[in-house]
C-alpha positions in Angstrom: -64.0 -223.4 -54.5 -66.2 -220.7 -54.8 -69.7 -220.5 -56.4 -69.7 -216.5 -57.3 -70.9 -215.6 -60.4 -71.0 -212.1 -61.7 -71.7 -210.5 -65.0 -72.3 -207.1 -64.9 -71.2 -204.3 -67.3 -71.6 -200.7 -66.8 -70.6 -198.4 -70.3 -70.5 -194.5 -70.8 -69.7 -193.7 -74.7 -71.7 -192.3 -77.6 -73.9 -194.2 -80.1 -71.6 -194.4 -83.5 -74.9 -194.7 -85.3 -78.3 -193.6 -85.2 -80.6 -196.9 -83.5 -82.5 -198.4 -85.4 -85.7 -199.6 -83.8 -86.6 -203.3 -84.9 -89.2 -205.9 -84.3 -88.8 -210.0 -84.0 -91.0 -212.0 -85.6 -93.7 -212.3 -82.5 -93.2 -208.3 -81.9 -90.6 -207.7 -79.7 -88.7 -204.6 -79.5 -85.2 -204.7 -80.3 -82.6 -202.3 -81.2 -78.6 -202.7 -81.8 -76.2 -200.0 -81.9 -72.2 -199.8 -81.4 -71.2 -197.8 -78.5 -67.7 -195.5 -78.6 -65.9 -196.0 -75.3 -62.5 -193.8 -74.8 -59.8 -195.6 -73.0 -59.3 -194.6 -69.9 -55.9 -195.1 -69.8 -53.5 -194.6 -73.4 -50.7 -197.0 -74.8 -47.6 -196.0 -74.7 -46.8 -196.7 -78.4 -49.2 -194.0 -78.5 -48.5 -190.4 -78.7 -50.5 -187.4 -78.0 -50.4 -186.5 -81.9 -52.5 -189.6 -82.6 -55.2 -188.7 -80.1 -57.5 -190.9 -77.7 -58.3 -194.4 -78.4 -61.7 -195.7 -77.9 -63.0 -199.3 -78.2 -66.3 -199.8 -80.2 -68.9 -202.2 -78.2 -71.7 -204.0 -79.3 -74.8 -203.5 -77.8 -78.0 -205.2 -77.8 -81.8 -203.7 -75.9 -85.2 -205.3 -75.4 -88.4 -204.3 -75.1 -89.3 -201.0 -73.4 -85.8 -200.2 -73.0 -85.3 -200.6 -76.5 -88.0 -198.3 -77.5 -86.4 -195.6 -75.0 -83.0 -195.8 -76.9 -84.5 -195.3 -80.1 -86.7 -192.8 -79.3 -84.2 -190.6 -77.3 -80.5 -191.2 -78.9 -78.9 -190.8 -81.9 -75.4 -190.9 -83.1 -73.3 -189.2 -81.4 -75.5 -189.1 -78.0 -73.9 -189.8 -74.9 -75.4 -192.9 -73.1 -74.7 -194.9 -70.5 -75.8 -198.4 -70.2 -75.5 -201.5 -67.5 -76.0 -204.8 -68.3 -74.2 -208.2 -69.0 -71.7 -209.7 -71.6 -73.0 -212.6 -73.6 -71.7 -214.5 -76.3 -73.7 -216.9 -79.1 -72.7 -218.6 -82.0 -74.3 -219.7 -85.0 -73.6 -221.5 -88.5 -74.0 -218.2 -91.7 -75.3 -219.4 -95.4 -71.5 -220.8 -96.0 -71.7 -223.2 -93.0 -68.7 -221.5 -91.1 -69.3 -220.9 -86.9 -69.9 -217.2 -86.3 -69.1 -215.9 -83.0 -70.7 -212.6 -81.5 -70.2 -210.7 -78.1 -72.3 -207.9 -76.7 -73.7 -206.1 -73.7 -77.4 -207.3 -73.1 -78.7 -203.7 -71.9 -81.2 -203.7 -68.5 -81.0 -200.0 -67.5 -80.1 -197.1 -69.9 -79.5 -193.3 -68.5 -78.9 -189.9 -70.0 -75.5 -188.9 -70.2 -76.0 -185.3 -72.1 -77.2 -182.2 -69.6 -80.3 -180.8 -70.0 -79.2 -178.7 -72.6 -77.9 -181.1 -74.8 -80.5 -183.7 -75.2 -84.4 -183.7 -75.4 -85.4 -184.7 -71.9 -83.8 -186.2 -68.8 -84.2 -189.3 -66.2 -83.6 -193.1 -67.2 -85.3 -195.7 -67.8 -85.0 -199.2 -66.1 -87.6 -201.8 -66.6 -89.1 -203.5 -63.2 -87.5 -206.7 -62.3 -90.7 -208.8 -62.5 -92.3 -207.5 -65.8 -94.6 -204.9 -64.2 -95.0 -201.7 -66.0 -92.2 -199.9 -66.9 -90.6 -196.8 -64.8 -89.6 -193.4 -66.0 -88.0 -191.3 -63.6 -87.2 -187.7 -64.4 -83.7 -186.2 -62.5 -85.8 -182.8 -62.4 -88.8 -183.8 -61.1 -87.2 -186.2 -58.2 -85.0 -183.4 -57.3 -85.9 -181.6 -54.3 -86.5 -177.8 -53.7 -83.2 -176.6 -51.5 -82.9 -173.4 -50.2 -79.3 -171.4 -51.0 -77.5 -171.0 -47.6 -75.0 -167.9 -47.0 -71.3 -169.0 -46.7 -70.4 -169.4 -43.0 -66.8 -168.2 -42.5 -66.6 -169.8 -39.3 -66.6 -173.7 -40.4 -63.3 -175.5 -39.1 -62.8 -177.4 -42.3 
């Protein structure tokens, strides 16, 4: 029998909504938002008059990542987001069980190019709870030089 667990989630869509940047009760940033993911592949009930399909995902952020989504994204940005799928339950104001899933976020990227969205990079939070890290595409890019074509290549 074997022992592998694995729960990771990796999602490229646009936010159906603008986020909404909130706080719990002892301050913690937290932000939900609905992400639109085509399918990749179409039914074939379905015909190209009706268009793609897409599946609408919950998704949940904390903390510094949170505050990155809200400050950079709006609906209809792209974003991509990795992360894990977890479930919880709980009893509403009528006493029935309600059931959610979602993708817990830890990293969030840029999607959009430059052109299209305020700045660049992504954000992922360090593992142990350091201070976060920004990294910008532009800035870790490095300097190449343009090289003629060379004819003479065998490939």
């Amino acid at each position: 029998m074997s022992s592998l667990n694995l729960n990771k989630v990796v999602l490229c869509g646009r936010l159906t909504a603008d986020p909404e940047l909130k706080q719990t009760q002892s301050g913690i940033a937290v932000v939900t938002f609905t992400l639109a993911v085509n399918r990749r592949f179409q039914s074939r009930t379905n015909d190209a008059a009706q268009g793609a399909q897409a599946d609408f995902i919950s998704v949940v952020a904390w903390r510094q990542t949170a505050e990155f989504i809200s400050k950079y994204f709006k609906k209809g940005s792209a974003l991509c987001v990795t992360g894990s799928i977890q479930t919880r339950t709980w009893q509403d104001q009528q006493g029935n069980k309600r059931y959610a899933t979602e993708v817990v976020v830890d990293e969030a990227m840029f999607v959009d190019s430059r052109n299209d969205s305020p700045a660049q990079g992504s954000y992922t939070p360090d593992a142990y709870g350091s201070a976060p890290s920004f990294s910008s595409p532009a800035a870790a890019a490095p300097n190449f030089e343009e090289l003629k074509a060379d004819d003479d290549l065998p490939f």
